[in-house]
TIRO-190128 format. One record per residue (C-alpha): x, y, z. Coordinates in steps of 0.25 Angstrom, whole numbers, plus 5000, padded with zeros to 4 digits. Example, Ala and Ser with C-alpha at 12.3 -4.5 7.8 and 13.67 -1.06 7.14 Angstrom:
// TIRO-190128
+------+------+------+
:    X :    Y :    Z :
+------+------+------+
: 5049 : 4982 : 5031 :
: 5055 : 4996 : 5029 :
+------+------+------+
This chain:
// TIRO-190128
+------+------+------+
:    X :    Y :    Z :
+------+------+------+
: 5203 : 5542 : 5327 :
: 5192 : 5542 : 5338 :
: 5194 : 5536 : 5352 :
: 5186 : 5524 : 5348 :
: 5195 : 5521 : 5335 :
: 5205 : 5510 : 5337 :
: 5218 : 5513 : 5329 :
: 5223 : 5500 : 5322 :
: 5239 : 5503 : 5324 :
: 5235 : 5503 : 5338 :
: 5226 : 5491 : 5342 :
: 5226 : 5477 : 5340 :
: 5219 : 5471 : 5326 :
: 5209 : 5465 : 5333 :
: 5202 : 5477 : 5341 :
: 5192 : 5484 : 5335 :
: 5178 : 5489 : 5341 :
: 5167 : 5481 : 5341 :
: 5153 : 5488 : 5337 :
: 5150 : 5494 : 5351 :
: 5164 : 5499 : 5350 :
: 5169 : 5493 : 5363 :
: 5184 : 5485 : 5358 :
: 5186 : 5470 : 5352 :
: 5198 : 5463 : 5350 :
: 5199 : 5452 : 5341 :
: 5183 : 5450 : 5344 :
: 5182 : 5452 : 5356 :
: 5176 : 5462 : 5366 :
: 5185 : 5471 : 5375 :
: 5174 : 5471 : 5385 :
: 5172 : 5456 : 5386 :
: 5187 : 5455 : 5388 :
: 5186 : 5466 : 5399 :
: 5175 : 5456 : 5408 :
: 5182 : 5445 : 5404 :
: 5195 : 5449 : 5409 :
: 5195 : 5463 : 5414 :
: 5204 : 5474 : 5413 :
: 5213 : 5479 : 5412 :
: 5217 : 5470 : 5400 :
: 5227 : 5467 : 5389 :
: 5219 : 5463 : 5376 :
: 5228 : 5455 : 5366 :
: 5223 : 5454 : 5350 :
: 5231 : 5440 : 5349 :
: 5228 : 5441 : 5333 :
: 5233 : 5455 : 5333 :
: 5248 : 5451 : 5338 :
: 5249 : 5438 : 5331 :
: 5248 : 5446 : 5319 :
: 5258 : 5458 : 5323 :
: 5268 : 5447 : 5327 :
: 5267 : 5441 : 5311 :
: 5266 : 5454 : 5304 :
: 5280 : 5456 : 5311 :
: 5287 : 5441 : 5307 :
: 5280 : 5443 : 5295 :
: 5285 : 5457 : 5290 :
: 5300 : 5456 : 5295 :
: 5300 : 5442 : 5288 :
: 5296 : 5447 : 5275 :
: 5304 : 5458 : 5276 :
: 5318 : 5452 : 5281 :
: 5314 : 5440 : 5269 :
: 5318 : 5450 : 5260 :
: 5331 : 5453 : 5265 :
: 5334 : 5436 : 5267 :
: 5332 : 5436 : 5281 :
: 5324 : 5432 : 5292 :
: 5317 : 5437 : 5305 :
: 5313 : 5433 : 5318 :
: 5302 : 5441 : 5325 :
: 5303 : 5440 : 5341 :
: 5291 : 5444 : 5348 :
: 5295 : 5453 : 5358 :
: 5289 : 5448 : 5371 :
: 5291 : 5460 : 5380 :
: 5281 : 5467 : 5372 :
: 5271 : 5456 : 5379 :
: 5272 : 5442 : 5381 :
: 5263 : 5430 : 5385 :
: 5263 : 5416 : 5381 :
: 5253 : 5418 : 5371 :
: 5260 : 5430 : 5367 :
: 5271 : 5422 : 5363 :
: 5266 : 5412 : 5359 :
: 5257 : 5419 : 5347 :
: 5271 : 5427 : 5345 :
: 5278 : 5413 : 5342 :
: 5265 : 5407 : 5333 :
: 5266 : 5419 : 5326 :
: 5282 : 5417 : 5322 :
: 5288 : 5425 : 5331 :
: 5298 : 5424 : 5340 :
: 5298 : 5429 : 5356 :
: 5307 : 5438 : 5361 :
: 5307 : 5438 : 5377 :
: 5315 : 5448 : 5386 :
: 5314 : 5439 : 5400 :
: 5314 : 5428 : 5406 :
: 5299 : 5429 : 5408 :
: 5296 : 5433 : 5393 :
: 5305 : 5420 : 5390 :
: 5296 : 5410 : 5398 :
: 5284 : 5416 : 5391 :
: 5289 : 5412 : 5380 :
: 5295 : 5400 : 5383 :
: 5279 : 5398 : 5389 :
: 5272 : 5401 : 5376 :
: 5280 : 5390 : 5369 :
: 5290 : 5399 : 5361 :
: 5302 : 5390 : 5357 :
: 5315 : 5396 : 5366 :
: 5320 : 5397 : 5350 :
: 5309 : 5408 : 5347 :
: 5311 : 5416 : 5359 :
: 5323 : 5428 : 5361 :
: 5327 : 5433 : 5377 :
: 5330 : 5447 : 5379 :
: 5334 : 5456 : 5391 :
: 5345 : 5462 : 5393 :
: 5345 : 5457 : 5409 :
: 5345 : 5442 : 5406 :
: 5345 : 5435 : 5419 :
: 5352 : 5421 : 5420 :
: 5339 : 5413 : 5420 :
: 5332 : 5420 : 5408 :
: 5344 : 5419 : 5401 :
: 5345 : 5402 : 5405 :
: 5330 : 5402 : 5402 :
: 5333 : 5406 : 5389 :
: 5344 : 5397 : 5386 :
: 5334 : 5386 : 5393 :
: 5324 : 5389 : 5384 :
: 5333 : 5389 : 5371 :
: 5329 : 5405 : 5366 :
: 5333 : 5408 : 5352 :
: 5340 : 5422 : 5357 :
: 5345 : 5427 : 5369 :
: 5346 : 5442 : 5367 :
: 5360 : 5447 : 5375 :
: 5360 : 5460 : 5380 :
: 5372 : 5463 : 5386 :
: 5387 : 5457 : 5387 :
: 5386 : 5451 : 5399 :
: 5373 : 5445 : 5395 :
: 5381 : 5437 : 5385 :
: 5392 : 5433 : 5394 :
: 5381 : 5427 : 5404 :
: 5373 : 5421 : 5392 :
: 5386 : 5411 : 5388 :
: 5388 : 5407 : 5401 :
: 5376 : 5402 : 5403 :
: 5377 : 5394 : 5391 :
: 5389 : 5389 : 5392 :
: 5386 : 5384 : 5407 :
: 5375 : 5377 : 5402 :
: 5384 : 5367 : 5394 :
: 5374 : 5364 : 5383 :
: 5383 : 5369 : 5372 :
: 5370 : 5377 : 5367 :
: 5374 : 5392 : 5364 :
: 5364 : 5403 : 5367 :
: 5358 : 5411 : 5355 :
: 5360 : 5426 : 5357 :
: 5359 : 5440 : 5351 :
: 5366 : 5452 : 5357 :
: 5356 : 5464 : 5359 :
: 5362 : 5478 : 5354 :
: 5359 : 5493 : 5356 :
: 5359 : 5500 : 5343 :
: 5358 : 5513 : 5347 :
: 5345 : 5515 : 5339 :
: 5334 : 5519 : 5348 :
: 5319 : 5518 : 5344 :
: 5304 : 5517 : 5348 :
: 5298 : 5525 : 5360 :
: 5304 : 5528 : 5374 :
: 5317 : 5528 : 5379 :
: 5314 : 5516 : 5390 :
: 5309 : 5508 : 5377 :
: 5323 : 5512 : 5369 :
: 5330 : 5499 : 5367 :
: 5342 : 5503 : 5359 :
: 5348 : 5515 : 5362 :
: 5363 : 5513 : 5369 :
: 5358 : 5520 : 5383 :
: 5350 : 5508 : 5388 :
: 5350 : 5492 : 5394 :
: 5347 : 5483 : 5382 :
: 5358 : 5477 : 5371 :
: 5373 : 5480 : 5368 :
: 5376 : 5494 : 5361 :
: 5382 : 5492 : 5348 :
: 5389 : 5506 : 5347 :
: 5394 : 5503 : 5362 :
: 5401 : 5491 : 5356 :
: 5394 : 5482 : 5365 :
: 5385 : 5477 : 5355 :
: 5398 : 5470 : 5348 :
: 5404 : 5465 : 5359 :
: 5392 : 5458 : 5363 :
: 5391 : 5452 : 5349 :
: 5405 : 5447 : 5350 :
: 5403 : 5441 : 5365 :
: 5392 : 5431 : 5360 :
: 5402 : 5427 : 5350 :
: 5412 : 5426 : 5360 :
: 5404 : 5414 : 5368 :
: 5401 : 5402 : 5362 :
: 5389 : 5399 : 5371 :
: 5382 : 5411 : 5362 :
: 5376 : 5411 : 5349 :
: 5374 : 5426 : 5343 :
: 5362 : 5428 : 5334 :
: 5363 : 5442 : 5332 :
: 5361 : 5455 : 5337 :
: 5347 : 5462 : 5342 :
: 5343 : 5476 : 5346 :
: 5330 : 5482 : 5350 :
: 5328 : 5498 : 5348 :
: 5317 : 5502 : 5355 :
: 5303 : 5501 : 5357 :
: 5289 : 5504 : 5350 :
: 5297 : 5510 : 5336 :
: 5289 : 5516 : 5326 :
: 5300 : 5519 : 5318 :
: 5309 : 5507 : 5312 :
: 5320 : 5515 : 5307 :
: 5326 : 5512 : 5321 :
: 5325 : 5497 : 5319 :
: 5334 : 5500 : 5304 :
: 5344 : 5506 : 5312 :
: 5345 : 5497 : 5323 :
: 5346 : 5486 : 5312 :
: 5356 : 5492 : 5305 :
: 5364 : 5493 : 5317 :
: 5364 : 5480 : 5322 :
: 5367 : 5473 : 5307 :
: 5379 : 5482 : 5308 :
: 5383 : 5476 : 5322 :
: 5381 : 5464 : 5315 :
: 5391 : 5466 : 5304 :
: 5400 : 5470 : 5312 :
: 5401 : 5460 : 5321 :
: 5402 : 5451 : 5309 :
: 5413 : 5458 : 5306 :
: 5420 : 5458 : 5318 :
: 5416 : 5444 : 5319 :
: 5412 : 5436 : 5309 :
: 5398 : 5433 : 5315 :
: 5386 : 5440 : 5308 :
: 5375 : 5438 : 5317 :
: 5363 : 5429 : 5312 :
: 5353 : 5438 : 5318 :
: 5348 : 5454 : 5320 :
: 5337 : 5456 : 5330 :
: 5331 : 5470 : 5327 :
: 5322 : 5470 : 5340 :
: 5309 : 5476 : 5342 :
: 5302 : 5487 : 5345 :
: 5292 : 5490 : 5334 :
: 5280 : 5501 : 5338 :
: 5265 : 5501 : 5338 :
: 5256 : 5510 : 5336 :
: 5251 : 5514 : 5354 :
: 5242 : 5528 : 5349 :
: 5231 : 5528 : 5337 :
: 5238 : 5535 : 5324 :
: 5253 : 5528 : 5329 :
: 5259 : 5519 : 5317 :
: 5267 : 5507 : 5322 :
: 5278 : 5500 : 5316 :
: 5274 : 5489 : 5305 :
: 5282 : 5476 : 5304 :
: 5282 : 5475 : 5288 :
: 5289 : 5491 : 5287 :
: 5299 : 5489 : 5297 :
: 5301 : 5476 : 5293 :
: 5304 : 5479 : 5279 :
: 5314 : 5492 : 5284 :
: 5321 : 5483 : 5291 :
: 5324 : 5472 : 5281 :
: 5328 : 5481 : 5272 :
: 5339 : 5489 : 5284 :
: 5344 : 5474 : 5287 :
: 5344 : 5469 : 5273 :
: 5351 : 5483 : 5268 :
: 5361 : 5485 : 5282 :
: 5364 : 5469 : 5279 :
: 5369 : 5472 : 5264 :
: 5377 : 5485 : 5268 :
: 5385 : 5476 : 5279 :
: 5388 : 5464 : 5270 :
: 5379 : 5455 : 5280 :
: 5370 : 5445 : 5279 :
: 5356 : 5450 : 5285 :
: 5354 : 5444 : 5297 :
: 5340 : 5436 : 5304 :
: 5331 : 5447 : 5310 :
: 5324 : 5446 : 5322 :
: 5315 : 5459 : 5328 :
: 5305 : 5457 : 5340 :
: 5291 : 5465 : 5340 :
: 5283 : 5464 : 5354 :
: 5276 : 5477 : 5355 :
: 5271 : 5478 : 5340 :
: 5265 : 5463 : 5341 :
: 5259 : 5463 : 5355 :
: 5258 : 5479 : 5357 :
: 5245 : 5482 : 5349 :
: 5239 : 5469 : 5348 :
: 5234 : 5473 : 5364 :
: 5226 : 5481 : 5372 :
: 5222 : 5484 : 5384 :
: 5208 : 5484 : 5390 :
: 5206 : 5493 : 5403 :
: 5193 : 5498 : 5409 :
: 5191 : 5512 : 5413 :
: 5189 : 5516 : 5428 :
: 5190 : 5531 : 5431 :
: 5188 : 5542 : 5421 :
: 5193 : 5555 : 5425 :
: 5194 : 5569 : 5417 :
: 5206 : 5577 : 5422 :
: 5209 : 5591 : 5419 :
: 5222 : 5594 : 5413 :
: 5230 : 5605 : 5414 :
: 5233 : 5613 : 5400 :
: 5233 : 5624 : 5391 :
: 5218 : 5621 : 5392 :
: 5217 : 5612 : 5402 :
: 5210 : 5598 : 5398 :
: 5204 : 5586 : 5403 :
: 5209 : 5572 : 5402 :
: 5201 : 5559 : 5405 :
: 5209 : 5551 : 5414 :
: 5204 : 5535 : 5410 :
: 5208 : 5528 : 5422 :
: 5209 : 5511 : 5418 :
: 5209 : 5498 : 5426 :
: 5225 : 5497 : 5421 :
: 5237 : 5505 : 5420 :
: 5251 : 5506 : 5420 :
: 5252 : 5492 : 5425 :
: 5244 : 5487 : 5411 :
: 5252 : 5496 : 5403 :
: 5266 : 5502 : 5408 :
: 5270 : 5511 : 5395 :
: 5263 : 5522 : 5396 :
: 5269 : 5525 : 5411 :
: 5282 : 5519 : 5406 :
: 5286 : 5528 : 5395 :
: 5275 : 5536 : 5391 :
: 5268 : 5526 : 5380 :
: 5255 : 5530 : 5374 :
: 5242 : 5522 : 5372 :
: 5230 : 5526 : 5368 :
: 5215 : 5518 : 5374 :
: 5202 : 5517 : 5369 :
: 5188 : 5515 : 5375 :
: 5185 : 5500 : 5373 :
: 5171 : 5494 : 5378 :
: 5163 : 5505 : 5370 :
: 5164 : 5516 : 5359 :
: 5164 : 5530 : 5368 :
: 5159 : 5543 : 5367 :
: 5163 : 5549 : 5355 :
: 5169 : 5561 : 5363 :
: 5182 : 5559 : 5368 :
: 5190 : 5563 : 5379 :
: 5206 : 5565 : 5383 :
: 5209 : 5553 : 5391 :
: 5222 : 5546 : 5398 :
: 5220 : 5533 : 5401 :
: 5225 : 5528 : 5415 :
: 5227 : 5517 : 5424 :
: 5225 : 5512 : 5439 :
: 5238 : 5515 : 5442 :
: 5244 : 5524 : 5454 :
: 5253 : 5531 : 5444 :
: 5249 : 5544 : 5437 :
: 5257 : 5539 : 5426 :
: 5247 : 5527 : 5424 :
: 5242 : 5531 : 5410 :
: 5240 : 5521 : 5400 :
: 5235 : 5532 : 5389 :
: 5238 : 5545 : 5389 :
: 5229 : 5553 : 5381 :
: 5217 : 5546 : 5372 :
: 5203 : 5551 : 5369 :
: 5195 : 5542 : 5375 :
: 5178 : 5543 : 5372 :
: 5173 : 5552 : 5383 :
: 5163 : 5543 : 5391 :
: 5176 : 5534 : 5394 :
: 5169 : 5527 : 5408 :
: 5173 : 5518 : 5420 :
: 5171 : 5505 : 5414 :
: 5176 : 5507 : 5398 :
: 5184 : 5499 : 5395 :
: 5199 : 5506 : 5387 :
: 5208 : 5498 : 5378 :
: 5222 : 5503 : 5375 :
: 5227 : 5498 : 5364 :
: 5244 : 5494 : 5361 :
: 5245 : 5487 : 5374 :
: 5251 : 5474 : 5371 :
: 5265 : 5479 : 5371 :
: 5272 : 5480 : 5388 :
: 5258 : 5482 : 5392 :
: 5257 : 5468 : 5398 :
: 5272 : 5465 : 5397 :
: 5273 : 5478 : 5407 :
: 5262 : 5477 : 5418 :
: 5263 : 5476 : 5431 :
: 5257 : 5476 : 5444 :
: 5258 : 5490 : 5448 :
: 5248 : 5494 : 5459 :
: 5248 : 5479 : 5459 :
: 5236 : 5478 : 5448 :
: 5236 : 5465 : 5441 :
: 5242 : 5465 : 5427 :
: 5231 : 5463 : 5415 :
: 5227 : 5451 : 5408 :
: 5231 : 5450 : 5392 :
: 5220 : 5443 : 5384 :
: 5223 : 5438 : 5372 :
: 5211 : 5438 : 5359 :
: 5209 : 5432 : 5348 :
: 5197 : 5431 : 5337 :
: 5186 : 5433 : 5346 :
: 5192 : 5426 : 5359 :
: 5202 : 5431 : 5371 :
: 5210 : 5423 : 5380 :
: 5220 : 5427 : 5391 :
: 5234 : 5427 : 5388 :
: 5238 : 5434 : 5402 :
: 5229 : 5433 : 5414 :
: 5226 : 5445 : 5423 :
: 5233 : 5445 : 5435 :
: 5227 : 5446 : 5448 :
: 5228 : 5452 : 5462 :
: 5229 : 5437 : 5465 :
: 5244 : 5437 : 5455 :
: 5249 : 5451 : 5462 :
: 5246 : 5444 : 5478 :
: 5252 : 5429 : 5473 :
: 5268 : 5436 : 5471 :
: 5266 : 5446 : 5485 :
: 5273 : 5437 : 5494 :
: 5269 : 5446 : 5508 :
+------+------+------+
């Protein structure tokens, strides 16, 4: 594959090259949407996620039909979230699963009935957790014991005789997907209840334990970016077990099993991301089969992608300052191009995070065919500020170019900051020939209006 290919698994449907070779999406020019809005800039293929988020309800509701059930599918909101964000979630039959406060009024802004929307965290303060009730959410996730304590009462001072919906959030032990700061399941960490600690049980039976409650079921979350769904079988097997057994101990079998998120994409050209209809189908066929061993009825099924929906369906746009070759030690020494861009670790925090790879190419003309060994780089006074590590980019890569870097739509927005107090990107939406602003640009103006000196 030559620098100026563009992997599919990698990039949005809609971006191809246009017959100069500079970048399109959905229609339209990258460089007309670098002097309309500058850069650096998050360019979202709007018809690219809506179709990611159905081929997920889709395939898990096929596949689940088969076994008599249904499923739910939670957009995950972390991943990225704005009004319209949510809203195209919701038009496109899927629910929105928020982790805070502010996720919450997002979605509460973009219209998003208080039924269809799920609040997570496992440090709910007492006003996201009255906004919730306020707002008449269709799940509060619990996450710890005294979580549940505190959640009854606060309905039971409000008098209104409603009970609040709840699911208990469990550690399974199972641990999948990339680093070990996006590790969501093993025993050694904040989220959920552990089931081999016994606290998972005990927190089941203390929603029982209070009438204000109404227990839904019981949800986990492995990991992060899995490529491999043999983690989300076990984890599934675990929890139906959990909830057998607390049938057995109680005589309530829980309606509902959410089996989280966490499903991979493709970041680096010849990587293969996970698809919806395979694991879908494994799945259905581990809950179906775990169901019949146990003597259970198969319960609802709910999951919650954000990073396979949002992730590749955008990229982001920089324009090329410095160029520089540096001479790098080795066994022979070489020469890298440092590509020095008008962002950085404030547009995209992963790579300086936990090492996450990415890869760039040159996008406002074809290139030399030569290539050279390039690191991609922001503004940024880290020496960590690397946003590509390694790619061959065309070796006339100039002051002026512009780079695209594909995979972005997942915590690259949702992450930014205001490091070295450089205003966070705007995120443009396009559709069939037309873009629009979903987030504006924030300014110098923004930054000065919250210093109150």
């Amino acid at each position: 594959m030559s620098a100026a290919d563009l992997d599919p698994a990698v990039w949005a449907s809609g971006v191809r090259r246009g017959a100069d070779g500079a970048l399109e999406v959905a229609g339209v020019d990258v460089r007309d949407l670098a002097r309309e809005h500058g850069t650096p800039l998050y360019v979202l293929d709007e018809a690219d996620f809506r179709a990611r988020a159905r081929s997920f309800r889709s395939a898990f509701t096929a596949a689940f039909a088969g076994i008599g059930t249904e499923v739910d599918v939670y957009y995950a909101g972390k991943a990225f979230l704005s009004v319209a964000v949510a809203r195209w979630a919701h038009e496109e039959g899927l629910r929105v699963d928020t982790a805070t406060g502010g996720e919450l009024a997002v979605a509460l802004r973009a219209a998003v009935p208080g039924a269809d929307i799920g609040l997570h965290g496992n440090n709910k303060s007492d006003a996201e957790l009255e906004r919730a009730l306020d707002a008449g959410v269709g799940r509060i996730i619990v996450d710890s014991l005294t979580e549940i304590d505190r959640l009854a009462a606060m309905v039971a001072g409000r008098g209104d005789g409603r009970r609040a919906p709840v699911m208990v959030r469990v550690t399974t032990g199972v641990h999948a997907g990339g680093h070990e700061y996006i590790a969501t399941a093993h025993e050694d960490q904040k989220f959920g209840l552990s089931i081999a600690g016994g606290q998972a049980m005990a927190g089941l039976r203390a929603v029982l334990s209070h009438p204000e409650l109404e227990l839904l079921g019981v949800h986990s979350h492995i990991g992060s970016q899995i490529l491999d769904p043999a983690g989300f079988a076990e984890a599934a097997r675990k929890l139906l077990v959990l909830r057998a057994d607390l049938a057995a101990a109680t005589g309530h079998l829980v309606a509902e099993v959410d089996l989280g998120g966490g499903y991979g994409i493709a970041y680096l050209p010849g990587e293969v991301p996970i698809e919806p209809g395979r694991v879908a189908k494994d799945l259905a066929g581990v809950v179906g089969g775990v169901c019949a061993e146990l003597g259970t009825a198969v319960p609802r099924i709910s999951i919650e992608p954000g990073r396979a929906v949002v992730g590749p369906a955008m990229f982001t746009l920089y324009e090329v300052g410095t160029v520089k070759p540096v001479t790098v030690d080795g066994e022979p020494p070489f020469t890298r191009t440092y590509v020095s861009v008008d962002g950085g670790m404030s547009d995209n925090l992963r790579p300086a995070l936990y090492g996450a790879r990415y890869t760039a190419t040159l996008a406002s003309r074809p290139g030399a065919a030569d290539t050279v060994l390039s690191r991609v780089v922001g503004k940024h006074c880290e020496s960590g500020d690397i946003l590509v590590h390694d790619v061959d980019l065309p070796a006339d890569v100039a002051r002026g170019d512009l780079l695209a870097v594909p995979a972005t739509g997942a915590y690259g927005r949702s992450m930014a900051s205001n490091y070295n107090h450089v205003p966070r990107p705007p995120v443009l939406a396009v559709l069939a020939g037309r873009s629009r602003v979903l987030v504006r640009r924030e300014t110098e103006a923004d930054l000065l209006a919250l210093d109150e000196g």
